[in-house]
N, C-alpha and C positions, 0 to 999 in steps of 0.2 A: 747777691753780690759775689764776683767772681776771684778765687785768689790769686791773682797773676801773679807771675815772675818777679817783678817790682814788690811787690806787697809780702813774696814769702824771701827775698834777700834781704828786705826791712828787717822782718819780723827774726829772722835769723840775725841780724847784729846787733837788735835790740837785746837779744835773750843773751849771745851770746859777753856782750857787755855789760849787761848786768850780772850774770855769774861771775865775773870780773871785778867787777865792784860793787856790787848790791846796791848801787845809787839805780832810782832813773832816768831813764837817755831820754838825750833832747835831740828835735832836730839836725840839730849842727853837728853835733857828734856823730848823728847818722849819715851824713851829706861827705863827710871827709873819709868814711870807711864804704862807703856804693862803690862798686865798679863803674857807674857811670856817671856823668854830671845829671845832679837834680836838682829843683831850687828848694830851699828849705820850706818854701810854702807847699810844694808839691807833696815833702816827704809826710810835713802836717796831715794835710788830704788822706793820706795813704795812714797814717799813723790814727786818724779818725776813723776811718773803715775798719782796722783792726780792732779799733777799739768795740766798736758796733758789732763785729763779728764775733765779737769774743776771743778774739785773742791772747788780747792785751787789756789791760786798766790802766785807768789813768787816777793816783792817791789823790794827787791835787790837782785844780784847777787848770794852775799856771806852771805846774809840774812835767818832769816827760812822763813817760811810759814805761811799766813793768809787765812782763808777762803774764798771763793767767796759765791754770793750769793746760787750758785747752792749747793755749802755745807752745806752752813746754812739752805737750804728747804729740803736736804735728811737729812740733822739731825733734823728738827723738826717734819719730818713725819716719821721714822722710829729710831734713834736711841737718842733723848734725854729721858731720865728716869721719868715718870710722880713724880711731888714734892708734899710728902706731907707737909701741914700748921704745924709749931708746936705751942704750945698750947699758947706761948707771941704772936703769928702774931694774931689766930683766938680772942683770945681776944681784943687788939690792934682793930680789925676791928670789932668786934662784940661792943665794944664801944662807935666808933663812929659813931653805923648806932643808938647808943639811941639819938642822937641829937633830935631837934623838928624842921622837916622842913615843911611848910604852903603849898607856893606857888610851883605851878608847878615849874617856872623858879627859885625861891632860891634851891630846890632842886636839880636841872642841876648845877646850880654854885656851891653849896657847894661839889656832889658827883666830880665833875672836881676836887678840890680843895682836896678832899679826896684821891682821886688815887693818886693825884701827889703826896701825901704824902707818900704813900702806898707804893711806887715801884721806889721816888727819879730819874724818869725822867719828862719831860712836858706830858700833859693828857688832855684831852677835854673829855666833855659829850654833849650827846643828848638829845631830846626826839623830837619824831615822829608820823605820825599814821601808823599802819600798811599795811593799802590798803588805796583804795580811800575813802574818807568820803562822805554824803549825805547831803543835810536838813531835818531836821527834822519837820522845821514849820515855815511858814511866816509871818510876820504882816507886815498891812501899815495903818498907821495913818496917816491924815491927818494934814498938816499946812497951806495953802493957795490954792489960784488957781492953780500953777505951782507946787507946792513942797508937797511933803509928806515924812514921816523917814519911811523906809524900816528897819525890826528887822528881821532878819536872826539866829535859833538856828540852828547846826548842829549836829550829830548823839552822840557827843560826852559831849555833852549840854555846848560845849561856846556857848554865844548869842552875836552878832554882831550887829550894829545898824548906820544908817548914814542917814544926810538930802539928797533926791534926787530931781532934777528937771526934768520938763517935759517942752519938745517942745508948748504942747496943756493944755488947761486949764482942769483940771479932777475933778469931785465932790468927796466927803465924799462917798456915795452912788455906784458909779463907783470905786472907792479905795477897797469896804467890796468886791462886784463882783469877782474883780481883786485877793485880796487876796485869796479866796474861791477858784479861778482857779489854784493858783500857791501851794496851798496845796494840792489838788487834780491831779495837773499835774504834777507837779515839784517836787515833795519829792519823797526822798529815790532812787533819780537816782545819776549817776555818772554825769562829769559834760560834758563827751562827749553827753552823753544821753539826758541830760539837753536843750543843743545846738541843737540839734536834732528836740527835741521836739517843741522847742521854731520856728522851720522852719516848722514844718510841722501843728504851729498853725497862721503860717502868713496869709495865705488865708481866713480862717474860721472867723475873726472877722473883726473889724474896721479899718479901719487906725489911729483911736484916740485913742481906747482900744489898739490896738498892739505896739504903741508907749510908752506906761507905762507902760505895760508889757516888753516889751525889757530893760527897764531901769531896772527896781525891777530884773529880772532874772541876769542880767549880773552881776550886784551884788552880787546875792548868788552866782553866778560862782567866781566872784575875791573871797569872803570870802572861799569858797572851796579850791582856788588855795593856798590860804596863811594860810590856816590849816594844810596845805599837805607840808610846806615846813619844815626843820626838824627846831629844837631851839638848837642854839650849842655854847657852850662856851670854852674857853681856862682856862688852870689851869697852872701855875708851869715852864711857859716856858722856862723861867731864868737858869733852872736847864739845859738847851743846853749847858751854857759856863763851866758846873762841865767836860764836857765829854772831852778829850784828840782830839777826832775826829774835833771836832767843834770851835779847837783853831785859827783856820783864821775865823776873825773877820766878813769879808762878807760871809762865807757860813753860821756862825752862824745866822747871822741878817736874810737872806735869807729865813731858816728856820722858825724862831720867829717871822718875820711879816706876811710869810704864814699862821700861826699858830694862830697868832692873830686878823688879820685884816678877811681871809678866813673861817672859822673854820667848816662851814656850807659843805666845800669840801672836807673835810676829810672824808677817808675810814668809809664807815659803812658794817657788815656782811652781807650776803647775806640773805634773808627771809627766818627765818624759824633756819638760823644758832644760835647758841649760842655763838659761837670764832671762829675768824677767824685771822691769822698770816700772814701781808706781807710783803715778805721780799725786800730791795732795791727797783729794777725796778717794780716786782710786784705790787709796787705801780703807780700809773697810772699819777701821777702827777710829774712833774719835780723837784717841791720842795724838796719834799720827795724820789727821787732817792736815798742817800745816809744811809739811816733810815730804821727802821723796826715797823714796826706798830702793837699792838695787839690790837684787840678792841671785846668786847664783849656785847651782850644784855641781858637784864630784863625785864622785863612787869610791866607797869606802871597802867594795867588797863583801861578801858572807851577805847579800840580798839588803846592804844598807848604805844610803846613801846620805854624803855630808850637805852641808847648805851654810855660806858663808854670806852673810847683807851688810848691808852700809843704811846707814840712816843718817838723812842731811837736808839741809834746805834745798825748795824747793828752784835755788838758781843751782844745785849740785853741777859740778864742773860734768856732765852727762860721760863725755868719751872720754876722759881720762880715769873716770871709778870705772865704768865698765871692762875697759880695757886693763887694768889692774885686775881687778876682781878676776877675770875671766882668765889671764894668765896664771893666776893665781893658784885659780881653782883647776885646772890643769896638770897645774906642778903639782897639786896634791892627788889628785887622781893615780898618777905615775907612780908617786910614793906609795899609797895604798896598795896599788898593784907589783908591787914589788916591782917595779920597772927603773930600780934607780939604776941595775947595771947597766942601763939601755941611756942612761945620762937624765939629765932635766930637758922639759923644754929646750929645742934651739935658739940661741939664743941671735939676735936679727945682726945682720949685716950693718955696716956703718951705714950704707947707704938706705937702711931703713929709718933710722935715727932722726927726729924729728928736729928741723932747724929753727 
């Protein structure tokens, strides 16, 4: 069955009417929004075929028509209408990125806290590194017989630092050695590399030295592994019970504690992506079956990039979170990169302003 012209302008005022109002469109409704005269029996026909294709469902009977999810991904990749900002949104957003934010991690919570404001569903932000990170440099200082603190900097200059103990009693002197080796051996690898190396230095030394070496390295490996995991926070969750879809109580909750307790497992873009749209099942997580996710990245600089999502029903107003979000994530790009004296984003002409 073939999707003509007819069938994908249907299927487009369906979707887009029910983002609208979360009700199902009937016939009529769709007869008075066509570009051209159809009879209500015809748009039936056509509303039948989508249904058959998969499009569309139909809850009841004598009901109209609601999108499935397979509607909602051929309308977001071929027929929704890219949105432009008008000039109250880009200000609105341009705004609030003059805030003053320090910390890496107040900045995650506050931009979470921004979206959700932005686009009036729940949101979470990231920040990540982009690939694997490295060390960049070791120290070991001595404290006693057994113990010396291992400082660990990484490529991205967090410096890490922890008391460690040894099996074997080690000098001041053995400690300078040891360090000497693991700057020379152990920087600027990955942390399989890392591993690797640390086996193919087991035979070539002592049983005493290889014993404090193993301790100091496994170390820069955990501080590697836990660089590499993302920083994720929830914003706005609350904003699940506004939605009509999320009026039983357990799916809401369902969702919210996912969202809050989880956040770390939410969709991030693929590398390299700047937005990425999942719709329902698309999403990989059970939670999230019923929702649709927009999430976008920024660069945060020092080899780490931010990621800011919306989580909403599955009728989510498509071009207007994208276009938000994406502005959004923009303005903060500019700010990371220190590009405020170059201004924010431009901001659109009237004539861009949507009427």
């Amino acid at each position: 069955m073939e999707l003509t012209p007819r069938k994908k302008e249907i299927l487009k005022v369906v979707i887009e009417n029910y983002i609208a109002t979360a009700e199902p469109v009937g016939s009529k409704a769709i007869a008075q929004q066509l570009t051209s005269k159809v009879s209500t029996a015809t748009i039936r026909n056509e509303l039948a075929d989508l249904v058959e294709m998969g499009y569309l469902e139909q809850p009841h009977t004598s009901a109209g028509r609601v999108p499935s999810p397979k509607g909602y991904r051929l309308y977001v990749n071929e027929l929704m209408e890219q949105r432009a900002l008008s000039l109250q949104e880009t200000e609105e957003i341009n705004q609030a990125l003059q805030m003053k934010m320090q910390e890496l991690d107040g900045v995650i919570s506050k931009a979470g806290q921004m979206a959700a404001a932005l686009v009036n569903y729940p949101a979470y932000a990231m920040a990540g590194v982009k690939s694997e990170l490295a060390v960049q440099r070791f120290d070991l200082l001595p404290v006693d017989a057994q113990s010396f603190i291992a400082v660990v900097m990484t490529e991205d200059s967090r410096v890490k630092s922890r008391l460690l103990h040894t099996e074997l009693p080690v000098d001041a002197a053995a400690l300078s050695d040891l360090a000497a080796l693991l700057n020379s051996q152990f920087t600027h690898l990955h942390v399989s590399e890392m591993s690797r190396r640390l086996m193919d230095l087991s035979g070539e030394m002592s049983p005493h030295a290889f014993v404090t070496l193993n301790v100091a390295v496994n170390y820069g490996i955990e501080v590697l592994e836990g660089s590499e995991k993302n920083r994720a926070v929830t914003a706005g969750a609350n904003n699940i019970l506004k939605l009509p879809e999320f009026r039983d109580a357990d799916k809401a909750h369902e969702l919210m504690s996912f969202m809050v307790e989880n956040p770390e497992n939410l969709p991030v873009p693929a590398e390299g992506s700047h937005m990425q749209i999942l719709i329902g099942p698309e999403n990989v997580n059970e939670a999230l079956k019923d929702t649709s996710v927009v999430v976008a990245s920024y660069d945060i600089g020092d080899n780490m990039r931010g990621l800011i999502g919306v989580v909403g029903p599955t009728r989510m107003d498509y071009a207007t979170v994208a276009a938000r979000l994406s502005y959004f994530a923009e303005g903060l790009t500019r700010m990371f990169g220190k590009q405020e004296r170059e201004g924010l984003p431009p901001t659109p002409k009237e004539d861009s302003e949507e009427s």
